[in-house]
N, C-alpha and C positions, 0 to 999 in steps of 0.2 A: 504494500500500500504506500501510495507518499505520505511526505512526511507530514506532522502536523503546522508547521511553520507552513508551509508551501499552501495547505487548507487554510489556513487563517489568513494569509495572504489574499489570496481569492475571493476569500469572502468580503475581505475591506476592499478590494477592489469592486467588486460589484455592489454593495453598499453607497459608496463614493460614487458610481454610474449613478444610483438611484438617487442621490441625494442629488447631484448636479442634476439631472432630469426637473426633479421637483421643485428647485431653487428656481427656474424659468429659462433654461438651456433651449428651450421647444417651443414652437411657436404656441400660445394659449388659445388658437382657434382650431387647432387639428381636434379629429373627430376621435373618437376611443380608437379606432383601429390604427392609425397615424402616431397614437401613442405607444402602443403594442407596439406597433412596428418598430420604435425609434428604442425603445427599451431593448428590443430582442436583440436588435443588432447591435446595443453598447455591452448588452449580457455576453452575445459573442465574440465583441474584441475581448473581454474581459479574460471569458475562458482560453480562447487562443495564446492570449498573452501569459495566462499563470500556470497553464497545465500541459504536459507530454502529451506527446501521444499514446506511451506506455500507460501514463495517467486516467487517459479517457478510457483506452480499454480496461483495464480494471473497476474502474466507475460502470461502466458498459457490462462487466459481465458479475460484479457483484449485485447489479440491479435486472440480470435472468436478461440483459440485452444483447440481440446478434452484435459482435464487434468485430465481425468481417473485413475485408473491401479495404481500397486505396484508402491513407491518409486521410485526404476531404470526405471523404464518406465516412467514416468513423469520426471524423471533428463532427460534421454534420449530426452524423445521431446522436453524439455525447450531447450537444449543444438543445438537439430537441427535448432529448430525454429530460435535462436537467433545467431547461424554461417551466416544459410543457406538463412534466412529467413522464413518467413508464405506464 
């Protein structure tokens, strides 16, 4: 498993996405979906930036998930799994 400094890492990073989001990074007229949007994809630099690839797969197959396939496919389903849920 990584380490725990490496997890807590991540998680302040993705915290610090959410709080910059909320502070008014985003335009205040986009619709709910425009907001999703804008989150998913600062949640995805997040993880890119804090986690292996080795990483994801481990996250991937302690939560019973295929972690198959090239690179971006496995970033891709870590990223889903871990928005959207398993």
């Amino acid at each position: 498993m990584f380490s725990e400094n490496k997890t807590h890492d991540a998680e302040q990073s993705l915290k610090k996405a959410k709080q910059d989001h909320d502070n008014g990074k985003t335009n205040g007229k986009a619709g709910e979906s425009d907001v999703i949007d804008v989150e998913f994809e600062e949640f995805c630099k997040a993880i890119e930036f804090n986690l292996s690839i080795e990483q994801m797969v481990e996250i991937l197959e302690a939560n019973d998930q295929d972690s198959s396939g090239p690179d971006p496919v496995v970033v891709t389903k870590c990223e889903d799994m871990l928005f959207y849920g398993s």
